[in-house]
N, C-alpha and C positions, 0 to 999 in steps of 0.2 A: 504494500500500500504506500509506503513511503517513497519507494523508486516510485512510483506513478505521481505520485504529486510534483516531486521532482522532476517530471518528466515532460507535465503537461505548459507548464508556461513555455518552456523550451519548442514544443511544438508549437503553439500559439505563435509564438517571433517568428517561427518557419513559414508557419502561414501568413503570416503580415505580409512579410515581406514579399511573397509570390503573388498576395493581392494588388502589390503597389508598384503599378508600372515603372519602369525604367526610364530615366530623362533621357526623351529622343537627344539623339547626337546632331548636330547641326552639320550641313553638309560643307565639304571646301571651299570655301567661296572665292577661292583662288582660280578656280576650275569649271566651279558651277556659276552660269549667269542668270540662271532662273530654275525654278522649285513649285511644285505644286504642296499647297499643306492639304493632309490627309487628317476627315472626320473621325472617321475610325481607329486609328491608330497613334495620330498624334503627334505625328511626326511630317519631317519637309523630307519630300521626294524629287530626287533633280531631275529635270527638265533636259536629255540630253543633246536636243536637237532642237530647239527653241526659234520659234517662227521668226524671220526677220524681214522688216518692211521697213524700206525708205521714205524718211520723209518727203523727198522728190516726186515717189512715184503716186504721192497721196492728192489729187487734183480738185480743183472748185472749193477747198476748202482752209486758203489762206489764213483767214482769222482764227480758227480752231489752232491750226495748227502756231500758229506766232503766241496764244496764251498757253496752251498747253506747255511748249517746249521752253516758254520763258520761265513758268514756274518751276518745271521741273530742272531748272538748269540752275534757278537759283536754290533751288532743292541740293543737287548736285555739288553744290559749291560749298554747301554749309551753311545759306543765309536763308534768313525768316521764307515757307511758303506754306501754301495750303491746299488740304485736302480738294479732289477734285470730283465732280459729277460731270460724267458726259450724258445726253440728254437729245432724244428728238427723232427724225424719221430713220427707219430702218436700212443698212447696208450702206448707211453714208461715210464709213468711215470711223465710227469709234473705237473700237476696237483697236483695229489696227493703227491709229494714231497712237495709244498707249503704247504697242507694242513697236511701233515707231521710234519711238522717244527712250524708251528701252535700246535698241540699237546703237542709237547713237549716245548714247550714256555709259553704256556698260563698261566701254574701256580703261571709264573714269570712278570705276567701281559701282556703280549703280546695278543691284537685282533685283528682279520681277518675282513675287510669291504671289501665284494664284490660289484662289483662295472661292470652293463656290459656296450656295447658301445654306449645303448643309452643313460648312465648317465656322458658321458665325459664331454661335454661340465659344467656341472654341479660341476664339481671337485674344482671348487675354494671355491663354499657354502659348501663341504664338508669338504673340507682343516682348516676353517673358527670354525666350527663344532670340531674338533678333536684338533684344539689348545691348549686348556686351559684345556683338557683331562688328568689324572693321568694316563696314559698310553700309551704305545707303539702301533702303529697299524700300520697293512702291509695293504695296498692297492691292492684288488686281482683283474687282469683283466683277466677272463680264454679266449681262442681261439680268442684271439684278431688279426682281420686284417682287412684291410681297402681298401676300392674301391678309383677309382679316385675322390679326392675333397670332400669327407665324410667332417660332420664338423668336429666330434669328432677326426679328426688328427690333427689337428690346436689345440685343447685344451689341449690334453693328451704332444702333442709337447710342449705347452707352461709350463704347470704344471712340465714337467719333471724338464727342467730346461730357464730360459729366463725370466720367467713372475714373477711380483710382489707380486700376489697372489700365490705363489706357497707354497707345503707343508712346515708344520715346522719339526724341527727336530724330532718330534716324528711320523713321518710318513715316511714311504716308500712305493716303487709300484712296486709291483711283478707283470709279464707279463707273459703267456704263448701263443707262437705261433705256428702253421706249418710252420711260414714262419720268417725266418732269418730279413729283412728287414718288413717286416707285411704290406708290398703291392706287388701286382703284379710286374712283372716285363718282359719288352718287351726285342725281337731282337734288333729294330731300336732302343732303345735307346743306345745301346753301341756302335753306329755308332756314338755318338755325340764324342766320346771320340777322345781326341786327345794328339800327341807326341810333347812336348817342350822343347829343350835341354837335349833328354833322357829321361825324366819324361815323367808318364802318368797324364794327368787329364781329372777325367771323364766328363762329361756332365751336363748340370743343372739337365736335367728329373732325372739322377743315382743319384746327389749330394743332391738330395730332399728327394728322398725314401730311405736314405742309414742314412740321420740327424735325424731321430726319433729313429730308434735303436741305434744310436751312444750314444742317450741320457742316454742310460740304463750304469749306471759304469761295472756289472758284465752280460756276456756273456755265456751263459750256454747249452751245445749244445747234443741232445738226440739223436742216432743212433740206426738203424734198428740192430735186433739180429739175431745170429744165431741159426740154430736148436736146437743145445746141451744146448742152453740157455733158449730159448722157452717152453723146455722140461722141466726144472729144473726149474721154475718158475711155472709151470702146476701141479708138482709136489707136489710143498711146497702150495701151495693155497689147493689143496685133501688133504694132511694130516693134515692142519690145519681147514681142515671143517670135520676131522673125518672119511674120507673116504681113502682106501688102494690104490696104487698108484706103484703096481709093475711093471715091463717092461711085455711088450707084449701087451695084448690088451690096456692098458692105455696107451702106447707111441704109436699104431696105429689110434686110435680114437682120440688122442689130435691132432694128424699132419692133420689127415681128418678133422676135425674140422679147421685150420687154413689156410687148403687148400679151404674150405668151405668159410671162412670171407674173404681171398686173403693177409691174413697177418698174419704175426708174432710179436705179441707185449707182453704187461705185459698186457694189457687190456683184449686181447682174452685168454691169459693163463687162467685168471682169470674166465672169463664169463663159457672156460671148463669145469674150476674145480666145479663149482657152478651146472653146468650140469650134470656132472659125478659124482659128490656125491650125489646132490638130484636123482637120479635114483636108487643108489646104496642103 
């Protein structure tokens, strides 16, 4: 009886310990220039082949790109910038402007941790993770939006700004959405809104789903294009795959094609041109 008494707290610590995960290892950052973090596990998984796009070859969208790459460059340097939301019609570009900017960053130590929505709630063990890191890292959340009462809105709200554990200075969080505020958004709730001495103020439901975007400092907004631009974008993606790209049947087939997907964006230009010169 006494060997067993003896015996049992000893087993107890055995157990502890097999219960309590192991501090994921951070990867080389010497080597690695980008990382997915993992829900499940808990850990950053490198990226060993990481997409890379030219700010050059990102067209019609000048201004996005002069605020993005100024922030992130004063990001880069060390000096005050802030978190980013990109924002607005689909295939124009967000995405691959982050992953842009990453490119032309990285040499100067700059890495990308993607990150999706079901590793929010998890963002403080990341944050935790990237502290004591010799490097700069953007926090990348692509097509991020959120249904009623998700957790991961509560977390990514806290992280951005409010909570104790939130990032350190060598971290920021790039966002891309279809959607301006990244929830739904009803009729009836702009009924809550009301007039007080002139002033409008909205509603709790508005003042809820309107506080998580507010958290982003820079506001970055993507618009649908028009023809002559769609065109000119179809354009430069053919002759950079090698393929000829003169008016007539290449501006007939590229519009049939976007008449085909129901849009005009920099994504279908692209998917054309991929089409029309692998045939060609």
């Amino acid at each position: 009886m006494t060997d067993l008494a003896t015996l049992l707290p000893r087993i107890e610590r055995l157990l502890d310990r097999l219960d309590t995960p192991a501090a994921a290892a951070a990867p080389d950052w010497e080597a690695v220039r980008a990382a997915r973090w993992s829900a499940h596990t808990a850990e950053l998984k490198p990226i060993l082949h990481p997409q890379r796009v030219a700010l050059d070859d990102l067209l019609a969208i000048d201004d996005q790109k002069a605020r993005v790459d100024a922030n992130t460059r004063q990001f880069v340097e060390g000096r005050p910038a802030n978190n980013v939301l990109l924002t607005g019609a689909r295939g124009c570009g967000k995405s691959s402007l982050v992953k842009a900017v990453h490119a032309r960053y990285a040499p100067q130590g700059l890495r990308l941790i993607e990150v999706d929505k079901a590793g929010l709630p998890q963002l403080p063990d990341l944050f935790d993770l990237l502290a004591d890191a010799d490097r700069r890292f953007i926090v990348f959340i692509d097509d991020l939006s959120f249904t009623e009462h998700e957790p991961g809105y509560a977390s990514l709200k806290a992280a951005l700004d409010g909570s104790l554990a939130g990032p350190s200075d060598n971290v920021l969080i790039y966002a891309t959405s279809n959607r301006r505020h990244l929830m739904p958004e009803y009729m009836n709730e702009n009924l809550e809104t009301h007039y007080l001495g002139g002033e409008v103020h909205p509603g709790e439901a508005v003042e809820e789903k309107v506080s998580l975007s507010d958290r982003f400092g820079l506001w970055v907004s993507f618009h649908a294009m028009d023809q002559p631009t769609y065109l000119g974008i179809a354009r430069h993606w053919a002759q950079a795959l090698g393929a000829p790209a003169d008016a007539g049947r290449f501006e007939r087939e590229a519009l049939q094609w976007a008449m085909a997907r129901g849009a005009r964006n920099g994504r279908v230009a692209w998917q054309f041109a991929r089409d029309w010169a692998g045939k060609l």
